[in-house]
Phi, psi and omega in degrees: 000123172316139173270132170250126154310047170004296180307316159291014161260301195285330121000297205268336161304287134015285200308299188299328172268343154320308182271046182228108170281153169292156175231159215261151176289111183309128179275130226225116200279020175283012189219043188257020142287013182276312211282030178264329219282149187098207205291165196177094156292172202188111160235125224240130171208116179272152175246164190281300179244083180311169178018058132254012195068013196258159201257358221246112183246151185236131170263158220226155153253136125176219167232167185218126190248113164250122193267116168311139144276186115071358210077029219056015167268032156174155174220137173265089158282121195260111178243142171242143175197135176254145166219195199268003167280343206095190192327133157207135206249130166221170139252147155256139170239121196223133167239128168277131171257112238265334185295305183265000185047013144246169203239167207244117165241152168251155152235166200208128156269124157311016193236359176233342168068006215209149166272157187277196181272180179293146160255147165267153170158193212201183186276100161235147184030035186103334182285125155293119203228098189282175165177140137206203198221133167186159191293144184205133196020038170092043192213149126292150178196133169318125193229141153210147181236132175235138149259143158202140196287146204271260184218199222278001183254333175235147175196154176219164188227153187234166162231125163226150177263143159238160214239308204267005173085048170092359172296319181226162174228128172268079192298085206244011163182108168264151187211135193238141172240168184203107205290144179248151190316158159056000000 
């Protein structure tokens, strides 16, 4: 009669749960807009005519205040800014969608009174990376908008346009914040 080993059974136990992959924890992005959130100087540098081949930029002053919602699964951002056109004012409004695990931004001018359409996204490479698709003089063209924190006092966001349906990008309002007390 074979002697059977305790030790060679618990091995081959051993062995089997090592080669049993883990499945990795889904990241759960409501709360990835915190490091936005309070006061913001915000220097704004535009460029005037996206997709014209044109060279001509305009700087901006001003503030940007971003308010939790919702428990942080969505915020509101206010930005003011003086240029050499005068006063220019937006909101962003961005919701987290707890299903899809991305968040939404809309932005609305008081001069238009409506929100535009949304861009979707989510965290890529540290960054938050919007994409939409919307009419821009009488064309479609491709919109993303990224935001991402420097470090805990700065961060900047960018907007570019593509013509060619994401091959190239024109990168047409940068914006640097820099937090302000309280």
């Amino acid at each position: 009669m074979a002697q059977v080993r305790p030790y060679a059974f618990g091995f081959a136990i051993v062995g089997l749960l090592i080669a049993v992959p883990v499945a990795a924890a889904v990241h759960d992005g409501a709360h990835d807009f915190d490091f936005d959130l309070g006061r913001w100087h915000t220097q704004s540098h535009r460029l005037m005519h996206p997709l014209a081949g044109a060279t001509d930029w305009m700087d901006l002053d001003g503030e940007t205040k971003v308010t939790p919602i919702w428990a942080g699964k969505g915020n509101l951002a206010e930005y003011k800014a003086q240029g050499p056109k005068g006063p220019l004012e937006l909101i962003a409004i961005r919701l987290y969608n707890p299903k899809t695990r991305q968040w939404a931004i809309n932005f609305a001018t008081p001069g238009v009174g409506m929100l535009g359409t949304p861009g979707v996204g989510e965290v890529q490479g540290g960054r938050m990376t919007f994409y939409d698709q919307e009419d821009y003089n009488g064309r479609q063209i491709w919109v993303r908008f990224q935001i991402w924190p420097i470090d805990h006092d700065h961060a900047q966001s960018e907007q570019a346009f593509s013509a060619d349906g994401g091959k190239s990008w024109e990168v047409n309002w940068v914006n640097r914040y820099t937090r302000l007390p309280g």
